[in-house]
C-alpha positions in Angstrom: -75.1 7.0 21.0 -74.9 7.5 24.8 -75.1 4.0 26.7 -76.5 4.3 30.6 -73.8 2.9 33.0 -76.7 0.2 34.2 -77.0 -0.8 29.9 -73.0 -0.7 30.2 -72.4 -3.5 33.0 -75.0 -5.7 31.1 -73.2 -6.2 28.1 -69.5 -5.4 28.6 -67.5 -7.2 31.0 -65.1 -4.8 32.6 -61.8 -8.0 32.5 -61.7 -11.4 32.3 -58.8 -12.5 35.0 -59.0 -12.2 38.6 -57.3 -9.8 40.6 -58.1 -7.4 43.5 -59.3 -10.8 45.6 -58.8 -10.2 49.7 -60.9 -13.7 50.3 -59.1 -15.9 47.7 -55.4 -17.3 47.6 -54.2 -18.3 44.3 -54.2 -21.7 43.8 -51.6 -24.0 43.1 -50.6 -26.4 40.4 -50.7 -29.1 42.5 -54.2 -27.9 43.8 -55.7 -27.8 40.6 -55.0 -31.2 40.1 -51.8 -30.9 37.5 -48.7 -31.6 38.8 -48.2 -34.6 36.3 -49.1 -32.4 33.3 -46.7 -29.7 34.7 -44.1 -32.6 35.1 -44.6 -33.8 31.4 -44.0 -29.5 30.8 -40.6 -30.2 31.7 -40.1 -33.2 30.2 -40.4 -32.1 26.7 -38.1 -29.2 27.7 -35.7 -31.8 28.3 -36.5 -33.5 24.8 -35.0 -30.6 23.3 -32.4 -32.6 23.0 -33.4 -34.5 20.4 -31.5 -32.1 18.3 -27.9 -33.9 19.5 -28.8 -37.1 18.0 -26.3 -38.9 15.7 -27.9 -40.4 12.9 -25.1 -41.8 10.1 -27.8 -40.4 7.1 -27.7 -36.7 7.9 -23.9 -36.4 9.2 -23.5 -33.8 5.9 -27.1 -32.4 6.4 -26.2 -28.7 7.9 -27.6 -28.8 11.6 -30.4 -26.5 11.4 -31.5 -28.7 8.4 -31.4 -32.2 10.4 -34.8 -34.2 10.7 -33.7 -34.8 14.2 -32.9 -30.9 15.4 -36.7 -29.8 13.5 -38.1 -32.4 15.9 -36.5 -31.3 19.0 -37.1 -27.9 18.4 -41.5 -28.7 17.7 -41.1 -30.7 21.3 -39.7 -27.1 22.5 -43.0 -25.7 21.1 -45.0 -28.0 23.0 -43.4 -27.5 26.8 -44.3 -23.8 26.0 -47.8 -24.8 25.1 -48.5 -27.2 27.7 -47.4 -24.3 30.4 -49.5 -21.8 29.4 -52.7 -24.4 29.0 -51.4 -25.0 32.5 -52.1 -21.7 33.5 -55.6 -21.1 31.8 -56.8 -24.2 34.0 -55.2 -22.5 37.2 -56.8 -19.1 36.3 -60.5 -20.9 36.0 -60.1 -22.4 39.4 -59.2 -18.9 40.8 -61.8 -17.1 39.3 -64.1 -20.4 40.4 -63.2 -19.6 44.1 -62.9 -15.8 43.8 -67.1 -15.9 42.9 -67.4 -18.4 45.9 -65.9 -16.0 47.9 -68.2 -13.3 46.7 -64.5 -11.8 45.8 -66.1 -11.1 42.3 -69.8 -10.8 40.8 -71.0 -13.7 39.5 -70.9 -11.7 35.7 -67.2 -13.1 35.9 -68.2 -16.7 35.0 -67.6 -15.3 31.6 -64.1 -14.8 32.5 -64.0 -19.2 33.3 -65.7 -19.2 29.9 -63.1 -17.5 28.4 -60.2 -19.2 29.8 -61.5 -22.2 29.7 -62.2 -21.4 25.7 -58.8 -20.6 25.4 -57.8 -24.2 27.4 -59.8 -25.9 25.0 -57.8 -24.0 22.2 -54.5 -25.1 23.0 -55.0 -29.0 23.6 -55.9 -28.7 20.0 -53.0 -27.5 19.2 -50.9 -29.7 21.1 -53.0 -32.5 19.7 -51.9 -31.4 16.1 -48.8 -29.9 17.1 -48.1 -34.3 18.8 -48.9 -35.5 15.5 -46.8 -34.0 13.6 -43.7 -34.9 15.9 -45.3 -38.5 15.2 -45.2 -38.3 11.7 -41.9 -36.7 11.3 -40.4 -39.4 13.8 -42.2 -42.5 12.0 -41.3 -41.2 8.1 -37.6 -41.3 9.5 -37.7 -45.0 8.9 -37.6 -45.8 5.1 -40.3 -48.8 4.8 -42.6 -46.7 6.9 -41.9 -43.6 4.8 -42.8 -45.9 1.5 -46.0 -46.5 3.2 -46.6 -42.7 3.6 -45.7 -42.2 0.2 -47.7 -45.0 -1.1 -50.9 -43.6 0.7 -50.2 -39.9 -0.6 -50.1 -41.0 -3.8 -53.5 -43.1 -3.7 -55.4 -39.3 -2.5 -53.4 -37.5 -5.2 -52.2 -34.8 -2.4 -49.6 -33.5 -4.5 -48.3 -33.5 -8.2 -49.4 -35.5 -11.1 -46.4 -37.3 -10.5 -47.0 -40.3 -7.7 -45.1 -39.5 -4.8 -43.7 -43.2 -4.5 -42.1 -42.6 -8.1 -41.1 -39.2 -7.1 -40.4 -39.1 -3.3 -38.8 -35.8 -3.7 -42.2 -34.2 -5.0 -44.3 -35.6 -2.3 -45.2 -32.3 -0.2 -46.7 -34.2 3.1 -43.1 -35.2 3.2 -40.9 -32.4 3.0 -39.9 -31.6 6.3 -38.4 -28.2 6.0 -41.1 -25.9 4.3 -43.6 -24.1 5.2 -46.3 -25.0 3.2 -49.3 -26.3 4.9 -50.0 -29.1 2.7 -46.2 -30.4 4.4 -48.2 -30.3 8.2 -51.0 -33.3 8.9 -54.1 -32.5 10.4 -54.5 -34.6 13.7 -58.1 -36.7 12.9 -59.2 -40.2 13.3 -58.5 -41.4 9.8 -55.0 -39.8 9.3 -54.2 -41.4 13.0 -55.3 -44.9 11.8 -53.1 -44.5 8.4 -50.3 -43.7 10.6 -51.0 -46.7 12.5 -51.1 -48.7 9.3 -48.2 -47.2 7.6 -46.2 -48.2 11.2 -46.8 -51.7 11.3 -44.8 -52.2 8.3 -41.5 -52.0 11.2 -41.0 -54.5 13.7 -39.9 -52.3 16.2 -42.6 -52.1 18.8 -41.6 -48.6 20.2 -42.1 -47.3 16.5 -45.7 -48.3 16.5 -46.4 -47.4 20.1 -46.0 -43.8 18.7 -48.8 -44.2 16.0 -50.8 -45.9 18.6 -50.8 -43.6 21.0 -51.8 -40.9 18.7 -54.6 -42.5 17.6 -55.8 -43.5 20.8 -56.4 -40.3 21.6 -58.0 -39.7 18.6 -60.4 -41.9 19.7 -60.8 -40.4 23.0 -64.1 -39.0 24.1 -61.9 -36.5 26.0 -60.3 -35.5 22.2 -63.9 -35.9 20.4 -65.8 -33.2 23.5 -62.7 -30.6 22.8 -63.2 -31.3 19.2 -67.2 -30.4 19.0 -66.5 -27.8 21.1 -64.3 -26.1 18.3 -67.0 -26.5 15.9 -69.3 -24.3 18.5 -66.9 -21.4 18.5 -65.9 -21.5 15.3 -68.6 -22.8 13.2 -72.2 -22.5 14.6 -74.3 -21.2 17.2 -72.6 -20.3 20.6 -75.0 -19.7 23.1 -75.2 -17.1 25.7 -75.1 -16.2 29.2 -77.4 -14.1 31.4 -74.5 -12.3 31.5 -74.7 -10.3 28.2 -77.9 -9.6 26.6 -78.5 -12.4 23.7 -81.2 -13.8 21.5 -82.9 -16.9 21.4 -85.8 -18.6 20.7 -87.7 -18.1 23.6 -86.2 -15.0 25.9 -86.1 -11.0 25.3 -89.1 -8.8 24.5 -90.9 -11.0 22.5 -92.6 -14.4 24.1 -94.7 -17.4 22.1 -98.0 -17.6 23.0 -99.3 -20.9 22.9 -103.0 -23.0 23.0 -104.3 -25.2 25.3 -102.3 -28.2 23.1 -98.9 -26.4 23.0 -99.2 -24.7 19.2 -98.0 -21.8 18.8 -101.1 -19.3 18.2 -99.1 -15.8 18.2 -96.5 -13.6 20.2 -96.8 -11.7 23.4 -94.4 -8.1 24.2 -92.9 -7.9 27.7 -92.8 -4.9 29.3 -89.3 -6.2 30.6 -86.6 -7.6 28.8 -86.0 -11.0 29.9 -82.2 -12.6 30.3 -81.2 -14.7 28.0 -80.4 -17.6 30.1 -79.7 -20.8 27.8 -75.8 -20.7 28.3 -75.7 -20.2 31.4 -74.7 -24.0 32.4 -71.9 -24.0 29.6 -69.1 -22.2 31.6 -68.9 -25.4 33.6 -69.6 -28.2 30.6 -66.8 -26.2 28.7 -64.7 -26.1 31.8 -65.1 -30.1 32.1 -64.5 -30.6 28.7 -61.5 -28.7 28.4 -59.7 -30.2 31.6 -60.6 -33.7 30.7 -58.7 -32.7 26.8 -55.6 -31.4 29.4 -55.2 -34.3 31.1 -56.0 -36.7 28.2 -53.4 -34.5 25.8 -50.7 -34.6 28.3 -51.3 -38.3 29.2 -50.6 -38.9 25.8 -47.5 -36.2 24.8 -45.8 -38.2 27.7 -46.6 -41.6 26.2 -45.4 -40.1 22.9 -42.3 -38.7 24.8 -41.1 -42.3 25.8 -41.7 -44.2 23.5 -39.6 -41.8 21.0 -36.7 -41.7 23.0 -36.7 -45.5 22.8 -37.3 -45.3 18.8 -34.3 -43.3 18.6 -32.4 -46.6 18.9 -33.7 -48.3 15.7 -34.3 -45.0 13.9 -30.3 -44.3 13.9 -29.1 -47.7 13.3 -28.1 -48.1 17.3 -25.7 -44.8 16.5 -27.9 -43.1 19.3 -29.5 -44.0 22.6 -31.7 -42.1 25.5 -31.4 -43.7 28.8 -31.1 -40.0 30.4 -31.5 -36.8 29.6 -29.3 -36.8 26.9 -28.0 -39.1 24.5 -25.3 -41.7 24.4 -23.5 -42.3 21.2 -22.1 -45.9 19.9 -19.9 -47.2 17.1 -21.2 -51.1 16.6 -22.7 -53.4 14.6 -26.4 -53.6 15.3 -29.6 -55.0 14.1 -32.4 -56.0 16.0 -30.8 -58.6 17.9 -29.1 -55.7 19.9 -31.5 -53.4 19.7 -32.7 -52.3 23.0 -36.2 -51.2 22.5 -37.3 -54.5 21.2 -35.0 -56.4 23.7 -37.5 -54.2 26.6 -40.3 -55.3 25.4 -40.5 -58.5 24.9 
């Protein structure tokens, strides 16, 4: 069916980034207001080197099988993450000024939408992505891993067998698999059970990393990015003037209505009318999306420090951060001499 090039613009965008702009200089990081999220980018390159840490228990464990190097390697995963959410937001302000600067038709809002769609997209991954470092880090420590085990068992996530009886059959424990069941959905609930499961150590660093997660679980920042996954995903999205669109009041068709508001029959237009109802959610999804950024990498860096001081009591003192890199020790230690609970207290 031959579409007219007027019918054409009105329903297909002809891209989504901007380019081509004489009026509009890209913007930087800084500019955008992320230089501390871009910071926290690098950092977690740097925690990479997690995957060097001495632990006494896994000294026979081949290297690409070590707890410690799986770790490192999902902290990789999230600088690579992080940069590229990094560079949604910077896109969105550029197309933001480009329209200002009547560099590009207004029609490439959708293009903000977009990106800031995608935004939105990956601070839930690094949310899920975070606590799944978190729980790998906290079931290094054997009461906390009973815990885990204890509430596994009590949801009857795996076999018939109880995973406290059988730790070797619990599935939310097995590190190195890739069955889903073995990777924890980041929620309120699960956060608060890793809380619980954490205070069973006295180590304060151990249960700042279940506390941070679950703060932001708590977040309205985390619970806006949250509904606005169930709107893509699940249910109704609503549209921009942009594209054409249905609804329950715009198009050919218009309610007629008595003196008292009822609804008495329909009326045709002789023009279609715009659908129009979305048009305000480019910038509620932009603002939902940036304050999920900034709240996400708030708490990955959180997460970041507090781990490298767990390291410490997770390896029996064999292993410190003060660095970049770790430091290794031959002593006797217990928590006398350990140096995340000498910090805080």
């Amino acid at each position: 069916m031959a579409v007219d090039q007027e019918q054409a613009d009105f329903i297909q965008p002809n891209y989504l980034a901007a380019h081509g702009t004489s009026n509009t200089t890209w913007p930087t990081i800084a500019e955008v207001g992320l230089s501390a999220a871009s910071e926290v980018a690098g950092n977690y390159a740097v925690l990479r080197n997690l995957q060097n840490v001495s632990d006494p228990r896994f000294l026979t464990v081949p290297q690409g099988k070590s707890p410690w190097r799986y770790i490192a390697s999902m902290c990789g995963s999230q600088s690579e993450s992080l940069s590229v959410a990094i560079a949604a937001k910077v896109e969105i302000e550029y197309l933001t000024l480009a329209i200002q600067n009547d560099d590009l038709p207004s029609g490439m809002s959708l293009g903000q939408r977009f990106f800031a769609e995608s935004l939105a997209q990956k601070v839930i991954e690094l949310a899920h992505r975070s606590f799944n470092i978190g729980y790998r880090t906290l079931a290094l420590n054997s009461q906390i891993q009973q815990v885990l085990l204890n509430q596994c068992s009590s949801k009857n996530k795996c076999s018939s067998k109880p995973c406290a009886s059988d730790p070797d059959e619990c599935i939310r424990l097995k590190l190195f698999t890739t069955d889903r069941r073995s990777w924890q959905n980041f929620q309120e609930g699960n956060a608060q059970r890793l809380v619980d499961a954490a205070r069973e150590t006295d180590h304060p660093s151990i249960l700042a990393i279940a506390e941070t997660l679950h703060k932001f679980a708590q977040s309205d920042s985390w619970k806006q990015v949250e509904e606005q996954r169930g709107q893509d995903f699940h249910r109704l999205r609503l549209e921009s003037s942009e594209l054409a669109g249905v609804d329950q009041s715009t198009g050919w068709h218009q309610d007629i209505q008595d003196g008292d508001g009822n609804v008495i029959g329909y009326e045709e237009n002789l023009n279609e009318t715009r659908y129009s109802a979305g048009d305000g959610e480019t910038k509620r999804v932009i603002n939902a999306a940036t304050s999920g950024l900034h709240g996400i990498s708030e708490t990955m860096e959180n997460l970041r420090i507090n781990i490298l001081k767990a390291v410490e009591p997770l390896t029996f003192g064999q292993t410190t951060f003060t660095g970049q890199y770790p430091s290794y020790h031959s002593r006797k230690w217990d928590r006398s001499t350990c140096g995340c609970c000498s910090k805080q207290e």
